[in-house]
C-alpha positions as CSV (number, residue, x, y, z in Angstrom):
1,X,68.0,-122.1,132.0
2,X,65.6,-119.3,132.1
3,X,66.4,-115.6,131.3
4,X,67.4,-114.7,134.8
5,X,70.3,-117.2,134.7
6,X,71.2,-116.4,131.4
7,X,71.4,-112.7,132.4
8,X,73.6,-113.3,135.3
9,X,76.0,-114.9,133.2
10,X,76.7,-112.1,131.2
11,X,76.6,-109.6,134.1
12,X,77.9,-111.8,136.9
13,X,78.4,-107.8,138.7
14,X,75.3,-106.6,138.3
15,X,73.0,-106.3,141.0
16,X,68.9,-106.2,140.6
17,X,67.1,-103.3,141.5
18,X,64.3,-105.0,144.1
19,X,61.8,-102.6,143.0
20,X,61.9,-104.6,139.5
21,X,61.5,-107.4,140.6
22,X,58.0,-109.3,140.3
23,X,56.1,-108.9,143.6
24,X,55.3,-112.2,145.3
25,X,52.1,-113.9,144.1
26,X,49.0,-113.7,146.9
27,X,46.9,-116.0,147.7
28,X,43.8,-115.2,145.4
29,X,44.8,-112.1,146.0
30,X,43.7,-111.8,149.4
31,X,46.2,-110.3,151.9
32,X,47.3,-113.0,154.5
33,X,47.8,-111.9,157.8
34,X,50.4,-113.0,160.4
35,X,47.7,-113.2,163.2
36,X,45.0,-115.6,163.2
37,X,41.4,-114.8,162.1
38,X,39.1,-115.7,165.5
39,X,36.0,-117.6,164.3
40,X,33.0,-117.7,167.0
41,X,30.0,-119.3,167.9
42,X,27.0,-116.5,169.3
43,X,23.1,-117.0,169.6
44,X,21.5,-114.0,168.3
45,X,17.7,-113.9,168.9
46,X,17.6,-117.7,169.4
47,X,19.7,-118.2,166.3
48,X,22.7,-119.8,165.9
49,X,25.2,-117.6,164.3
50,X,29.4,-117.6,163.0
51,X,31.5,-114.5,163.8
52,X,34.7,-114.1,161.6
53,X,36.8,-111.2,162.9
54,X,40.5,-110.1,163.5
55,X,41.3,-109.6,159.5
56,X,44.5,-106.7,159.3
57,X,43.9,-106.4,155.3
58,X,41.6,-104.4,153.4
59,X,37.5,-104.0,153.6
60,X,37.2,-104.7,149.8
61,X,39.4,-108.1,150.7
62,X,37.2,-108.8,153.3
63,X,34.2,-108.7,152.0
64,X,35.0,-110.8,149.1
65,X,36.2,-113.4,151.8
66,X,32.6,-113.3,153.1
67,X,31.2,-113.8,149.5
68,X,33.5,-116.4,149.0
69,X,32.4,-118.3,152.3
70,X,28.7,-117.8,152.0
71,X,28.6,-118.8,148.2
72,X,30.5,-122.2,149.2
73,X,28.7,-122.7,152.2
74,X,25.3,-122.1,150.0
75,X,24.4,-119.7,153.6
76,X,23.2,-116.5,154.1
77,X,25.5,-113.7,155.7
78,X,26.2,-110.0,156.0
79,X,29.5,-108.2,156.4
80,X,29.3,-105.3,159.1
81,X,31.7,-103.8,161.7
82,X,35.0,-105.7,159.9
83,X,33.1,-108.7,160.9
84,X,31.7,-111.6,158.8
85,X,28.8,-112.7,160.2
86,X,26.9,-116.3,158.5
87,X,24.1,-117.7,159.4
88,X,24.7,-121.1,161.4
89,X,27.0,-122.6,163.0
90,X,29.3,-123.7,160.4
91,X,33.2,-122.9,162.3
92,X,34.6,-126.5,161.5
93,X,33.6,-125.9,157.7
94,X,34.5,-122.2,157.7
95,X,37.9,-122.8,159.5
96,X,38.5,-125.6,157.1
97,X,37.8,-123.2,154.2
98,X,40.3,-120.9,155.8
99,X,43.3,-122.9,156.4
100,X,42.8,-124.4,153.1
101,X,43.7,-120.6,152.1
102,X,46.5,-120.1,153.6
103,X,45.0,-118.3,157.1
104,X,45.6,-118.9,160.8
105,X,42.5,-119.3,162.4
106,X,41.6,-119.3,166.1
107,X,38.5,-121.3,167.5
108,X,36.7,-119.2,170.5
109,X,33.8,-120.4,172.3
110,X,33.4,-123.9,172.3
């Protein structure tokens, strides 16, 4: 029995104040999103390259995301214009990384 119960049984009336509860944990603190991220496939200058965009959350969240990708993907990247952008074509590993997360991600272009 952990303090909560114990409380409730010696104030069965009382009624917690929400905005003392604990928030709920997040995923690695990222902030998941109810629609899915779109991963894409583009050639830029004869290059193959992987688009991440869609994320509703902060930059700063974003952006760490992106490092988190690129340093498990041991792949070169840049964040620019809310989108992620690594070098390669790496969607099955990325959207593998993703879902693994917690995300919804959407497969366009192939």
């Amino acid at each position: 029995m952990d303090l909560q119960d114990q409380l409730k049984q010696l104030f069965p009336d009382h009624k917690s104040d929400p905005s003392t509860q604990e928030p709920e944990e997040e995923t690695q603190g990222l902030w998941m999103q109810e629609d899915p991220i779109i991963c894409k496939y583009e050639k830029r200058k004869g290059k193959p390259i992987t688009i991440l965009e869609g994320y509703t959350g902060a930059t700063e969240d974003f952006k760490t995301l992106a490092k988190e990708i690129k340093t498990t993907l041991s792949v070169g990247g840049s964040f620019k214009d809310n989108k992620i952008m690594i070098q390669g074509d790496f969607r099955d590993k990325i959207m593998e990384i993703l879902k693994d997360k917690g995300f919804q991600v959407k497969r366009v272009g192939g």
